[in-house]
N, C-alpha and C positions, 0 to 999 in steps of 0.2 A: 664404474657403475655397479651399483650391487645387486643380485638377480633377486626377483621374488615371486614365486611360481604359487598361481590361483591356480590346481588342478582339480580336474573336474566342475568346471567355473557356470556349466551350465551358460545362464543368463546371468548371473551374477558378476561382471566381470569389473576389473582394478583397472582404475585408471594410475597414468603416473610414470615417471620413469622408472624403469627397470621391472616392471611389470609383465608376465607372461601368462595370458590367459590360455589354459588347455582345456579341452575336452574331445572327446570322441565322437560326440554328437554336431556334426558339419551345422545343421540348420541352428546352433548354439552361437552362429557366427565368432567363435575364440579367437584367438590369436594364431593358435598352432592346434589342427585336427589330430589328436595322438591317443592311443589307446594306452595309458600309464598301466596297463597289465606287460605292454610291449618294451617297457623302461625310456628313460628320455635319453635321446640323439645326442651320442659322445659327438659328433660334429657340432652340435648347438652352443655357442658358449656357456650357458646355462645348464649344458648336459655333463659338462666336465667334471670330474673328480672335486669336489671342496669348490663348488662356484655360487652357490647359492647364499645367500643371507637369510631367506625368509619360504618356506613353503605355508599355503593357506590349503586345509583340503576340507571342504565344507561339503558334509551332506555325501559324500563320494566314498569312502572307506568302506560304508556298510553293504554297497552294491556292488562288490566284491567276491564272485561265488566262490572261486577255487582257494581253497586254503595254500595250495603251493602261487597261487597267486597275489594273495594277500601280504604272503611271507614278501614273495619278490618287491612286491610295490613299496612296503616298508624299507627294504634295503637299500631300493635306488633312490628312495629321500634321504636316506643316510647317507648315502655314496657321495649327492650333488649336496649334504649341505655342507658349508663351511664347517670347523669346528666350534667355533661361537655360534651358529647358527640357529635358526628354531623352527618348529613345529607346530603350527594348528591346526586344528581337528576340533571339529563341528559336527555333531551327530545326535542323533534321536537315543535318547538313556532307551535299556529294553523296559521297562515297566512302566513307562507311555507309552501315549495312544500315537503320538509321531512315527514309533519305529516300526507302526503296522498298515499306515496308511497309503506310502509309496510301493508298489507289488516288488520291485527292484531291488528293496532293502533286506538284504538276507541275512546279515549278520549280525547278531544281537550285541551291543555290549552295555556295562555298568563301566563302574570306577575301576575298580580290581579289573578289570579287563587291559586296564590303560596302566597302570599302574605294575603288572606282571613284565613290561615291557622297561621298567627300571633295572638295571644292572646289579644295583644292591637289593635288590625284591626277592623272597626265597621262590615267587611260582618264577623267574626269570631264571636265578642259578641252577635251578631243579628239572626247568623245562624248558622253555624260550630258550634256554642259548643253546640246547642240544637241539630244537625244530632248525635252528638256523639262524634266528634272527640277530639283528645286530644290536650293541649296546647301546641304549640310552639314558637321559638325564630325566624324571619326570618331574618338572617344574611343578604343572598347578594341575589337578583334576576335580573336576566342579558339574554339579546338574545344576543350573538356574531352575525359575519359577515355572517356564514351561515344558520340561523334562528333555532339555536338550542340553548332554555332554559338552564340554570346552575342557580341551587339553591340550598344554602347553609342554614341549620335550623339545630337547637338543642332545643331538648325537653325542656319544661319548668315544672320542675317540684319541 
């Protein structure tokens, strides 16, 4: 079965096999109550090294205070994903009115935000890979009509 982890899934949650809805919020009813600041359960099989196919993180990234936590959360979706694997990320662009209206949302980003996190990127070789983060592939980065980010990355590893 191939994993695919909705984190931070809210109410939003996947149906389907191999599906693993998370969030920290219990009355979210998810699948698994987990604080993805806390990284996922090497017991889980979904938690393991390269088990993952597919992470979905919608609306969850920007409510992220701690920059050393931020860092973490990134790594352990790299850790868990396969090497063909991917990434999506769903967020409020900073220059709508989306990324001011949930109090939660701290973190601002654009494209270049998303894009620093490419391996071949000079703000990644320059910065990013001395913060710590790990390498990735940045497929597509995109604001649709309602100023809401869509980016698509798979680890490089």
């Amino acid at each position: 079965m191939g994993w695919k982890l909705n984190i931070g899934c809210g109410r939003l949650h996947e149906k389907g096999d191999g599906w693993v809805n998370i969030d920290k919020i219990e009355s979210c009813n998810p699948d698994v109550v987990l604080d993805i600041t806390k990284g996922f359960p090497k017991d889980k099989p979904w938690g393991k090294d390269n088990s993952v196919d597919f992470i979905k993180a919608q609306c969850c990234l920007g409510q992220i205070e701690r920059n050393e936590d931020f860092l973490f959360v990134m790594n352990e979706c790299w850790r868990v994903l396969k090497p063909d694997g991917e990434m999506w990320i769903y967020l409020p662009h900073k220059d709508y009115p989306h990324a001011y209206v949930d109090p939660f949302n701290v973190r601002k980003f654009n494209e270049l935000s998303w894009l620093a996190f490419d391996y071949r990127h000079p703000q990644y070789i320059n910065h990013n890979s001395y913060y710590g983060f790990k390498p990735w592939i940045v497929i597509d980065v995109h604001t649709n009509e309602k100023g809401f980010l869509s980016i698509r990355m798979k680890p490089k590893k």
